[in-house]
C-alpha positions as CSV (number, residue, x, y, z in Angstrom):
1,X,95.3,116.9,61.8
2,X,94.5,118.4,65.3
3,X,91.3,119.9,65.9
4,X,91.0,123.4,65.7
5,X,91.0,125.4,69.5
6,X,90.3,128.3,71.1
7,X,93.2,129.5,73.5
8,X,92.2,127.8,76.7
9,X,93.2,129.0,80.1
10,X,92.8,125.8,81.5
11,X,92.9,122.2,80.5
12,X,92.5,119.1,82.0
13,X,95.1,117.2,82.5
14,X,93.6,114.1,80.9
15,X,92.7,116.0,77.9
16,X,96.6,117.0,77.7
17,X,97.8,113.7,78.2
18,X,95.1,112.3,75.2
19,X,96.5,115.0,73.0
20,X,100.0,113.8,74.1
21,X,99.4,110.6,73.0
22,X,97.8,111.2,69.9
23,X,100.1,113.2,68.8
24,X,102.1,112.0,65.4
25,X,105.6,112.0,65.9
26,X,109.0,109.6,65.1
27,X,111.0,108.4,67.5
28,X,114.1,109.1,66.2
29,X,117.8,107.4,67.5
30,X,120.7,110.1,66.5
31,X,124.0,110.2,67.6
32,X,123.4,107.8,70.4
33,X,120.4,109.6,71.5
34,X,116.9,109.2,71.5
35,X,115.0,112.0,69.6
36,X,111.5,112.8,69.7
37,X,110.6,114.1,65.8
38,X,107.8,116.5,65.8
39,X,108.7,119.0,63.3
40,X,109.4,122.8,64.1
41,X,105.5,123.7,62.7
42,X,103.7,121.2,64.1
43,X,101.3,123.3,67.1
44,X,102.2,121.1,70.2
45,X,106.3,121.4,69.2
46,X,106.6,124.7,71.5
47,X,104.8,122.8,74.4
48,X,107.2,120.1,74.6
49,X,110.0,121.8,74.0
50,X,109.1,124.4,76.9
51,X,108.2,121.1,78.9
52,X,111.4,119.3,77.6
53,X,113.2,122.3,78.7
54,X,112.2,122.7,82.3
55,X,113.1,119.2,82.6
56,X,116.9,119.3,82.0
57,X,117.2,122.4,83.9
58,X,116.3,120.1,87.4
């Protein structure tokens, strides 16, 4: 379970790529796709799926 944070401004971006890694997810292969399975509640889901998002769009 993640630690418990107060709503930064800032982070490092080593501290965001630790968190990254340590996150607990499946990897998940769907209809000939790769799929990274977080689970909708899970904190960091809205984070990669802005980040996943603005990806795509270039």
């Amino acid at each position: 379970m993640a630690a418990v944070r107060h709503k930064a401004q800032r982070r490092r971006i080593k501290t965001v790529m630790q968190e990254m890694v340590y996150k607990a997810a499946r990897l998940i292969r769907h209809a000939g796709r790769w799929v990274l399975g977080l689970g909708e509640h899970d904190p960091g889901y809205a984070a990669f799926a802005r980040h996943y998002a603005q990806l795509r769009a270039t």
